[in-house]
C-alpha positions, -999 to +999 in steps of 0.1 A: +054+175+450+074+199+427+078+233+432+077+264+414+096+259+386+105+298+377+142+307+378+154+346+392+150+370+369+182+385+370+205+348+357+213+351+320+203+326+299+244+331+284+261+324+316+277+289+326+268+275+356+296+258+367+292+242+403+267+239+429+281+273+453+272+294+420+239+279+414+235+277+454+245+318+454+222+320+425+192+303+444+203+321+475+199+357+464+169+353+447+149+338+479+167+367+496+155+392+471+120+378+472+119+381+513+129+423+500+096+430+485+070+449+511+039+427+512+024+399+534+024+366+519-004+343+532-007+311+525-037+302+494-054+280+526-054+308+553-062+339+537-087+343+503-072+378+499-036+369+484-022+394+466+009+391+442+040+404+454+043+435+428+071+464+432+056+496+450+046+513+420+020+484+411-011+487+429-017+451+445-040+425+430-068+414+453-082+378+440-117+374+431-137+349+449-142+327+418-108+325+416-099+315+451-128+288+448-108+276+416-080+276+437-096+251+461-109+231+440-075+225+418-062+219+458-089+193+462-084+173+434-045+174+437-048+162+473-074+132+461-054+124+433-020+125+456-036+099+479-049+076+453-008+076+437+006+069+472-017+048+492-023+013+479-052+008+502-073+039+496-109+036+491-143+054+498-169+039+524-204+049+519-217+080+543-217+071+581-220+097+609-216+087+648-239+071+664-248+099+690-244+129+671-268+157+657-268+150+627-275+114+626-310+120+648-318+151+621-313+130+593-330+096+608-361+121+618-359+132+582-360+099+564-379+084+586-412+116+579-401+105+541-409+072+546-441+072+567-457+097+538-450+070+509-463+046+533-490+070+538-498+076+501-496+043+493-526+031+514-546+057+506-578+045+489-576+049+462-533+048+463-510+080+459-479+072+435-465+101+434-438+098+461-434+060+448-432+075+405-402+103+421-385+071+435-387+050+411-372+078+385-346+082+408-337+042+407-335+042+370-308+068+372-290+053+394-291+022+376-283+035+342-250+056+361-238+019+363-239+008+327-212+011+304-212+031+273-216-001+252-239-014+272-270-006+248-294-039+256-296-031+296-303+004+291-328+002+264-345-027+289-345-002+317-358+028+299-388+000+286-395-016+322-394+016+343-410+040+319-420+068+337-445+080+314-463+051+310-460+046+352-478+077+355-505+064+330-511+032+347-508+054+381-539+074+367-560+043+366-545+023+394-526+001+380-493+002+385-478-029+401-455-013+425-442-054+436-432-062+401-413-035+395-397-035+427-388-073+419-373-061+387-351-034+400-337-059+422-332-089+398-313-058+378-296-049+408-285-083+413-268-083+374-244-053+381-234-060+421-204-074+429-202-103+443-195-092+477-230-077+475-244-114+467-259-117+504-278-083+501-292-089+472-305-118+486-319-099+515-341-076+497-351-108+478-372-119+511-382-084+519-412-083+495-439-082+526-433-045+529-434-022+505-419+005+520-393-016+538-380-029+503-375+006+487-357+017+519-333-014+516-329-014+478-317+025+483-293+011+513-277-012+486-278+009+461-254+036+480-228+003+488-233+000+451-223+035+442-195+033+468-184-004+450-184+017+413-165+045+429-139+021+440-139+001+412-129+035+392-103+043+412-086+007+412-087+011+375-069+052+377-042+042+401-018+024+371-026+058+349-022+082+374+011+065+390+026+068+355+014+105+350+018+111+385+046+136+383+039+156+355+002+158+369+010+170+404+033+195+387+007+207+366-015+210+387+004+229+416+018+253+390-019+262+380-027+269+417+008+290+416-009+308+386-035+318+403-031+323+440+011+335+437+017+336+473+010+302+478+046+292+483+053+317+516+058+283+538+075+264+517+097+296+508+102+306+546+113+263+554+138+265+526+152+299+538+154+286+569+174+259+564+195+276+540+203+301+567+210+271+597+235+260+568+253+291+564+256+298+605+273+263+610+294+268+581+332+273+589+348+309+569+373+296+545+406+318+538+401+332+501+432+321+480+436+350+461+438+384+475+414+390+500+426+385+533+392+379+553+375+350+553+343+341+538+314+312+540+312+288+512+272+286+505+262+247+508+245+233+473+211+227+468+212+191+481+226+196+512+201+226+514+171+200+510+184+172+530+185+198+561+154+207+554+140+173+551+154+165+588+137+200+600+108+187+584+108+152+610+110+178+639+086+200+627+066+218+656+032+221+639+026+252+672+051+273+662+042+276+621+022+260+597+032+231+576+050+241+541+026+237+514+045+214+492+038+189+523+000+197+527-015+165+508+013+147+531+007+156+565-012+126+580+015+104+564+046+133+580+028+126+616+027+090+615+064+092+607+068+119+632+052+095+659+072+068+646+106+086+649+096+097+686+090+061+697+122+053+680+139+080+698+130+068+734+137+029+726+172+040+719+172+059+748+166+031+769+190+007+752+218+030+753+209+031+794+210-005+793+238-013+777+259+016+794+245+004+828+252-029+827+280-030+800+300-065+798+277-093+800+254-087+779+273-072+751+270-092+714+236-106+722+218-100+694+180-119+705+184-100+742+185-067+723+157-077+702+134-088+728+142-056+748+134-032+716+103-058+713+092-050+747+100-014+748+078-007+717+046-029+728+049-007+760+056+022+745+029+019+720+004+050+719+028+073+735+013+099+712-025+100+736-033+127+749-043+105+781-008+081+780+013+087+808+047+081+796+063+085+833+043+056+844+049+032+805+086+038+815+082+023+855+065-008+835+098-010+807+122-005+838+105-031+856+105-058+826+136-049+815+152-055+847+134-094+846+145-099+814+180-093+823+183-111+855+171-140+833+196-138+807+222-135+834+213-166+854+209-183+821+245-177+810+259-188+848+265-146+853+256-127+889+218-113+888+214-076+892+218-063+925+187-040+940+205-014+939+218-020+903+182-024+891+171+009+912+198+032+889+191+015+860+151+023+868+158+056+878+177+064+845+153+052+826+123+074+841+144+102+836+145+103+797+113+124+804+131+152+811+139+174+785+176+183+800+185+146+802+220+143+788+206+108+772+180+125+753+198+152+740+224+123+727+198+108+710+175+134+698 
């Protein structure tokens, strides 16, 4: 995601930049300058009264609400638009809620008093179509939502089957034949579905007994309908947006920028930061002219981001908020977090291994393999709250130290001695603890 293109104010546009340290110096002192200015930056998705960071003699800016709801709603579509570009498999599934909760006994309640009144109404004597006229109207959009623009013979078919002004006529004098239109909407229904909708269509077909059963089901299908179009759409977007996808996102974040200026304080405060554990590991080189002291070369902008790309794999999500250039990415950032973790503690465990036992089992590629395999498979899920990672690493000492002792008889070598396999065990269940020399190796 790019970020905010605006350069310091005080570079001239005459000067040559020459090498990364200058443009690194350049970058530098502006993010420094910028931390200077007295005023608290929140981030646009904590905090709806941003202000902009104006000298003392400016009275602050407080945002309207209209504009922070502008804000979100630019942040919403980026974020939708950023996971239809990156995920392949992305799709909408029609409305469901659990089956236990609140809200799904409120709204079953609710449709279910809807139902019972058209029900009601429509064995009244004589009939009530009122109810039935509203849902029908309602169908006809629906069903028009689907057409395509050039699609002038359906929709003037539609608008002549399901007129609703000539319903409510026949409705006056009871006669509206509430079966043959439902028949129609589904033989319609059945014209636009996808195929995968074949076998409900089908359904609804031998529904006719009931009424008020069909329109509930052809409503059902309708909403897998909407959710198929929907779909269908964005199938269609991903090519365009993947080829716009940069200039978009850049658009579109500098209009949030625009409006809502703080909205870089995390992102600002993660490059600073990394800039800063740059400069303190950075060796003072002897000046070759002159001066006598030594002074700190400034790292260039690449090395600045690759450091804060590795922070970013280690980032404690307790201690400070995600940057906001990595907002529409965070599920994706965990799963690589989790991924790196498990990664971290199979290493672990084959550098144990392979320093415990050393010799015999060096350059064998498929024992390596099947220990990593095992490792992961019982590793897997680390990241519960209710694994206990003590008690996975008992189970990967345990098969590791089979696996082994089968090699070894295999290749006409000694097995491991119980008091081998106890160490090797006892190393292994101590990669839990944070001090272990192993860990901090690896980590």
């Amino acid at each position: 995601m790019p970020l905010n293109d605006e350069r310091p104010a005080s570079t001239s546009s005459g000067e040559d930049q020459g090498s990364d340290v200058e443009l690194s110096s350049e970058r530098y002192d502006s993010m420094t300058s910028t931390s200077d200015l007295d005023c608290s930056r929140e981030s646009f998705t904590s905090d709806c009264s941003s202000k902009h960071c104006t000298p003392s003699s400016s009275p602050p800016k407080t945002l309207t609400l209209d504009e922070v709801m502008e804000s979100a709603r630019d942040l919403s579509n980026l974020s939708f638009a950023h996971e239809i570009i990156v995920n392949r498999n992305f799709h909408l599934e029609p409305d469901s809620v659990p089956q236990d909760s609140l809200w799904k006994v409120v709204r079953d309640n609710v449709h279910k008093a809807f139902w019972d009144i058209l029900e009601s109404e429509l064995n009244d004597d004589p009939p009530e179509y009122g109810q039935a006229i509203r849902l029908l109207e309602e169908i006809r959009e629906i069903l028009l939502s689907f057409l395509n623009p050039g699609a002038n013979r359906m929709r003037t078919q539609i608008m002549e089957v399901l007129d609703m002004d000539l319903i409510r006529q026949q409705a006056d004098k009871d006669a509206v034949d509430i079966q043959g239109l439902a028949s129609y909407i589904i033989t319609t229904m059945g014209k636009m579905c996808a195929p995968v909708r074949d076998e409900e269509i089908k359904k609804l077909r031998e529904s006719a007994d009931n009424i008020v059963t069909m329109f509930r089901e052809i409503f059902r299908v309708l909403d897998l309908m909407k959710a198929d179009m929907v779909n269908f759409t964005i199938d269609n977007l991903r090519p365009v947006l993947q080829r716009q996808s940069v200039e978009y996102e850049r658009a579109k974040f500098q209009s949030i920028l625009n409006k809502t200026p703080s909205a870089l304080a995390h992102t600002t405060s993660w490059i600073k930061s990394a800039l800063e554990e740059l400069l303190s590991a950075t060796i003072p080189t002897e000046q070759t002219k002159g001066q006598g002291k030594g002074q700190r070369a400034l790292p260039g902008p690449f090395q600045v981001l690759n450091a804060a790309f590795l922070g970013i794999l280690t980032w404690d999500y307790n201690k400070s908020p995600l940057p906001e250039t990595w907002m529409t990415d965070e599920t994706r950032l965990r799963e690589i977090q989790r991924q790196l973790q498990q990664c971290q503690v199979v290493n672990e465990v084959l550098l144990i291994v392979y320093s415990t036992i050393g010799g015999p089992i060096q350059g064998l590629p498929s024992l390596s393999d099947c220990v990593k395999r095992m490792t992961s498979v019982l590793l897997d899920g680390m990241h519960s709250p209710d694994f206990n990672l003590e008690e996975a690493l008992e189970g990967v000492s345990a098969q590791i130290c089979c696996e082994l002792n089968r090699s070894l008889t295999e290749r006409s070598y000694t097995a491991l001695t119980p008091a081998l396999q106890a160490t090797l065990r006892g190393q292994i269940c101590s990669i839990t603890q944070k001090d272990n020399p192993i860990r901090t190796l690896v980590g």
